[in-house]
C-alpha positions as CSV (number, residue, x, y, z in Angstrom):
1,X,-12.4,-10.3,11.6
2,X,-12.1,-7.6,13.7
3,X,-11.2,-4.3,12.2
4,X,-8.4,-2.3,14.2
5,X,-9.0,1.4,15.1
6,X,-5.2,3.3,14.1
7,X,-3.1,5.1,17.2
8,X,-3.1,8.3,17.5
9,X,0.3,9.9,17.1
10,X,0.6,13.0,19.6
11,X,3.1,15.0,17.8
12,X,3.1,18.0,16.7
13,X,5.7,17.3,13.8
14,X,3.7,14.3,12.4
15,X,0.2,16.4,12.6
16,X,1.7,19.5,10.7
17,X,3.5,16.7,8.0
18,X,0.1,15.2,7.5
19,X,-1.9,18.8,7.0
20,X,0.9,19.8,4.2
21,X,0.4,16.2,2.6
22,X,-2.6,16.4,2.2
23,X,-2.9,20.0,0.8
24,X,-0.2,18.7,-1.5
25,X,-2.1,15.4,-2.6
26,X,-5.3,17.4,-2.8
27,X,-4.8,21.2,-3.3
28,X,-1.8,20.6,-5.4
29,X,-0.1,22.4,-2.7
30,X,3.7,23.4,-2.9
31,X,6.2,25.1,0.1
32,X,7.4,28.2,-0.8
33,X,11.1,28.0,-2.3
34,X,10.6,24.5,-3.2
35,X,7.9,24.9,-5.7
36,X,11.1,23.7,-8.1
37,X,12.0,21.0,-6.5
38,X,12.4,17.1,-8.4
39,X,14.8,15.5,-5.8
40,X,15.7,15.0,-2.7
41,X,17.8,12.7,-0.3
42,X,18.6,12.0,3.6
43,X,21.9,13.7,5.0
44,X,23.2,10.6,5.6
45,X,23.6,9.4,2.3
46,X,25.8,11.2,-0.5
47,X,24.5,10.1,-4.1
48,X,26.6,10.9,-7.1
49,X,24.1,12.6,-8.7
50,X,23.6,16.0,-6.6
51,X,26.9,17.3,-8.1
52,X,24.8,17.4,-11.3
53,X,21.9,19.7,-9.4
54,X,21.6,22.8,-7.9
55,X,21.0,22.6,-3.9
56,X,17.6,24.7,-2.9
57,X,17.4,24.1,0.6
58,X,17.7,21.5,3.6
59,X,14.3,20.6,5.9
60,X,15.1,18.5,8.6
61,X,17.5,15.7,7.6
62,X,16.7,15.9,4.0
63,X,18.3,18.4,1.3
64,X,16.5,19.1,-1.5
65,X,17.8,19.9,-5.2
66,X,16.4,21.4,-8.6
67,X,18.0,20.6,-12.2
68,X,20.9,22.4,-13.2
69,X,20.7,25.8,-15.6
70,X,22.8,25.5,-18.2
């Protein structure tokens, strides 16, 4: 069986994602102003359920949401 080497992906956009992964997975890294974040969705969906949570911020085409304060 012949093992295949993966292709590199020339993108800037991928590279930066898979430096902030990793210092998540490893460094228990978090952004800045989303240090309180538990959920997030694509813009092109709607669940019921961020009426029910306080917006923090959008990145890209996904908006992401922290519990409610009572």
């Amino acid at each position: 069986m012949t093992k295949h080497k993966p292709k590199h992906i020339d993108n800037p956009q991928y590279t930066e994602s898979l430096q902030i992964a990793k210092r998540v997975f490893y460094e228990n890294y978090r952004l800045p102003g989303l240090t309180e974040a538990l959920y997030y969705h694509a813009t092109y969906v709607r669940p019921n359920w961020r009426r029910w949570k306080t917006k923090l911020t959008k990145i890209g085409l996904h908006i992401f949401y922290k519990e409610r304060e009572a």
